[in-house]
Each structure stands twice: as C-alpha cells, then as structure tokens.
C-alpha positions as CSV (number, residue, x, y, z in Angstrom):
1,X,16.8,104.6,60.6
2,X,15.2,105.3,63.9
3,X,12.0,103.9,64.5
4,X,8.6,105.8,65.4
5,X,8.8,106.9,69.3
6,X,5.9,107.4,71.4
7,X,5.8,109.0,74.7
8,X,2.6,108.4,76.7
9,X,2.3,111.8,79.1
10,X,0.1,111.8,82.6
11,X,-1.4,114.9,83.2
12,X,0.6,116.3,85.6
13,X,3.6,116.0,83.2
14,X,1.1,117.2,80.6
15,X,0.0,120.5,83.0
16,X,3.7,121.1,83.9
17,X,5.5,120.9,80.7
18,X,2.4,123.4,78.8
19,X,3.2,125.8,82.2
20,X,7.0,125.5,81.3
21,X,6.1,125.9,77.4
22,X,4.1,129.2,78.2
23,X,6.3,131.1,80.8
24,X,8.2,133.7,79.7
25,X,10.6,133.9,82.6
26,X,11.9,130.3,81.9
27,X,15.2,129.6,80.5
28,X,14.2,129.1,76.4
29,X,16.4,125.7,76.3
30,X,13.5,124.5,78.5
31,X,10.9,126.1,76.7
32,X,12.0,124.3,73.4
33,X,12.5,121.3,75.2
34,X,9.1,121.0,76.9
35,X,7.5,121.7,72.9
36,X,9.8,118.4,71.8
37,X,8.2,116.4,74.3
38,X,4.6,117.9,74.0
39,X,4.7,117.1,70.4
40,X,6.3,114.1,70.6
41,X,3.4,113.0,72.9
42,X,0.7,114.4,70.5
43,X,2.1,112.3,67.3
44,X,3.7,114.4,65.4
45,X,6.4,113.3,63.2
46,X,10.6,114.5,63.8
47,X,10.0,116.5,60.6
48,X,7.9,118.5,62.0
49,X,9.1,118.7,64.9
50,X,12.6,120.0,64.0
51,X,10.5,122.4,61.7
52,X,8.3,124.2,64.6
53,X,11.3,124.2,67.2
54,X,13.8,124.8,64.6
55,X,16.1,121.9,66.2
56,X,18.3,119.3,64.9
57,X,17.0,115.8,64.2
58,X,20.1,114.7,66.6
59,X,19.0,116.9,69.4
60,X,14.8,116.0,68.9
61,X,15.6,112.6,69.7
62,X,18.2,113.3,72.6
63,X,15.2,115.1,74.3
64,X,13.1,112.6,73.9
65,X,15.2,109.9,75.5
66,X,16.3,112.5,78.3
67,X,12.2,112.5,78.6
68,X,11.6,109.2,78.4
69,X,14.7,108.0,81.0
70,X,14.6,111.3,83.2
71,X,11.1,112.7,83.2
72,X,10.4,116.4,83.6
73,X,13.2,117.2,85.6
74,X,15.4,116.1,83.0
75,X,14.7,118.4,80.7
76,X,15.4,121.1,83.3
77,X,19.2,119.8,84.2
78,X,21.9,119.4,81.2
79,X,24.6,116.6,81.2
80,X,27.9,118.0,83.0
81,X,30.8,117.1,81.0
82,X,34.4,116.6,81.5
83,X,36.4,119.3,80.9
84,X,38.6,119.8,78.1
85,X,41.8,120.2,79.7
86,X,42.6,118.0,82.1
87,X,43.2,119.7,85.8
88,X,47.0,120.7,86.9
89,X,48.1,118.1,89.8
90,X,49.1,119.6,93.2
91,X,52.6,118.4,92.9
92,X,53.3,121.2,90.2
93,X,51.8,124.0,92.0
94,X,53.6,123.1,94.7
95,X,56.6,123.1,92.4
96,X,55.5,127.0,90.9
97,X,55.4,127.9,94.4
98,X,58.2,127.0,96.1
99,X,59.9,128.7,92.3
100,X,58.5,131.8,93.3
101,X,59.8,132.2,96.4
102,X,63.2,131.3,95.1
103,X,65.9,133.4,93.4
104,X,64.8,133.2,89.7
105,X,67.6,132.2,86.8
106,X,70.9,135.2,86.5
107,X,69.3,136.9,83.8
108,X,66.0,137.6,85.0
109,X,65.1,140.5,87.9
110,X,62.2,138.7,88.7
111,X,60.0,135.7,87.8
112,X,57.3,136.1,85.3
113,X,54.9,134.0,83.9
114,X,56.3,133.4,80.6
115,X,59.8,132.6,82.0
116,X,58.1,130.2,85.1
117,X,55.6,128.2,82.5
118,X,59.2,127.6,80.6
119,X,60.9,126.3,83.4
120,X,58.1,124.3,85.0
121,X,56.6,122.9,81.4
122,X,53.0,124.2,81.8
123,X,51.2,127.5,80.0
124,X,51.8,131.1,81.3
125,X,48.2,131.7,82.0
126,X,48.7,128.1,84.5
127,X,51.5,130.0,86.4
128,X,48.9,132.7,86.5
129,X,45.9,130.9,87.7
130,X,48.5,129.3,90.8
131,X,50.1,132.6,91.7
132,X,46.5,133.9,91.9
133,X,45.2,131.5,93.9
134,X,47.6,131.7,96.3
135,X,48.5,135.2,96.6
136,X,51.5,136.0,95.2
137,X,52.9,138.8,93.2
138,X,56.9,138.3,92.1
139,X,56.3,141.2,89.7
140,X,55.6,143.2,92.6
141,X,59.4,143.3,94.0
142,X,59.9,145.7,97.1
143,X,63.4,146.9,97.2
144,X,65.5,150.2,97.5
145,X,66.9,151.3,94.7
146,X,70.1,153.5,95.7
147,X,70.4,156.5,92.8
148,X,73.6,157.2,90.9
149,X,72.9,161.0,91.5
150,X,76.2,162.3,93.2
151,X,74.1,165.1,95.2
152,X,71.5,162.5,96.3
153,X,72.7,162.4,99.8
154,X,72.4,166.2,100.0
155,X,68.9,165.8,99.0
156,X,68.0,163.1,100.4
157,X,69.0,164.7,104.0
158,X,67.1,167.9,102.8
159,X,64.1,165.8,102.1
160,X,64.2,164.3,105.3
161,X,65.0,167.0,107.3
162,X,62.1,169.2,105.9
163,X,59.6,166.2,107.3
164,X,61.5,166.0,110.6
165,X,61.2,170.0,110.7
166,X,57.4,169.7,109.9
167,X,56.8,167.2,112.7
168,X,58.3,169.6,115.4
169,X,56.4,172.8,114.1
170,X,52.7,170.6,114.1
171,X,53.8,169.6,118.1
C-alpha cells in the first residue's frame, strides 16, 4: 500500500495549473492532469481523485510523481518510448536495393514485395517502406512489347505514317 502523498504547490504553479485546468483550447490529457495535481495539493484522497477525473489509481499516482520530479512542464510532455519493432539495419536495405536493380528469380517478370521480403527474410510492407524511400518502382517495368498480330507491321506503319503526314500538313 502506497502511503499518503502531499504535494506542497507555490503560487505560480497554483495560478498556472488552474489556467491549464480552465482552458478549453488545451490538450484534455493536460487538463486532467493539472486537476490530479490541484487536488492532490488540496488533500484530497486517490479515491476521490480517480472518482472526479475518472482515472486509474496507477495513472493518479504516475502524475503525481511526474509533478513532484518534473514540475509543470512535466505534465505537459509524455515519456517517448521505444518502439515496438526494432528498426531495419542499413546493411539490408542496402541488400533490397541492389535486389531490385538486379534480374529477379526465372519465374518472376518482375520483383514484388511479397517475392523480395521472401528472399531477403523481412515483411512485404519492409520491402515497401525501402523501395519508397528511395524511389523505386520494379512494378513499373518500361519495355516494348512486340504483338503477335501478323498485320501489325501494316498498321503499325499506317499509324506512323498518319503522324508523320500530320506533322507536314501543320508546317
């Protein structure tokens, strides 16, 4: 069991945390957290005071430590936490990237994400987030593609020859 805290407030802290209590254009995790340590100051009990902010008992007394350590200006800032997944080294977006540029396996037209987070051991939205960042599109192949239409030559030189006939007429 925790014993009782007391938090002994000068009156500037007392004048800014009742401004930041009031104002209606503050962020309402700092409006909460400015009635925690108001209260806390006045007395009243962590019963209470996780009744009228409607807080856990947990978070009432982080506040008050963050109060107590940090002063007003830690209520305003949270904690920055590590993240969850741990940050792809440099060494395997190097390795996605020289991949991309190269021929991708025989059965495969081109490399996608799926087939490149197989072959380098990492997720498909990885591959993603590296071909993003530095630009690149293998989906996006530009090649010529010859038709199997046995008159496409005859068309093809009517096509261009309607072009190169429109060109001398608008000179």
């Amino acid at each position: 069991m925790r014993t009782g805290i007391s938090i002994a407030l000068k009156p500037s802290d007392r004048r800014r945390l009742k401004a930041l209590a009031r104002d209606r254009n503050a962020a309402h995790k700092h409006v909460w957290r400015a009635e925690i340590v108001l209260l806390s100051a006045d007395g009243v009990g962590t019963n209470r005071i996780m009744r009228e902010t409607g807080k856990s008992k947990t978070c009432v007394w982080r506040w008050q430590e963050r109060f107590m350590q940090a002063g007003y200006d830690g209520l305003l800032r949270d904690k920055t936490r590590p993240s969850r997944i741990p940050p792809l080294g440099s060494d395997i977006a190097d390795r996605v990237v020289a991949l991309t540029r190269t021929d991708p396996p025989a059965e495969a037209t081109h490399w996608t994400a799926t087939l490149m987070a197989k072959v380098v051991g990492i997720s498909a939205s990885s591959v993603q987030r590296i071909w993003r960042a530095h630009g690149l599109q293998p989906h996006r192949v530009q090649q010529f593609k010859l038709s199997n239409d046995p008159k496409f030559i005859d068309k093809l030189r009517d096509v261009v020859g309607l072009y190169v006939d429109l060109e001398i007429i608008s000179l």
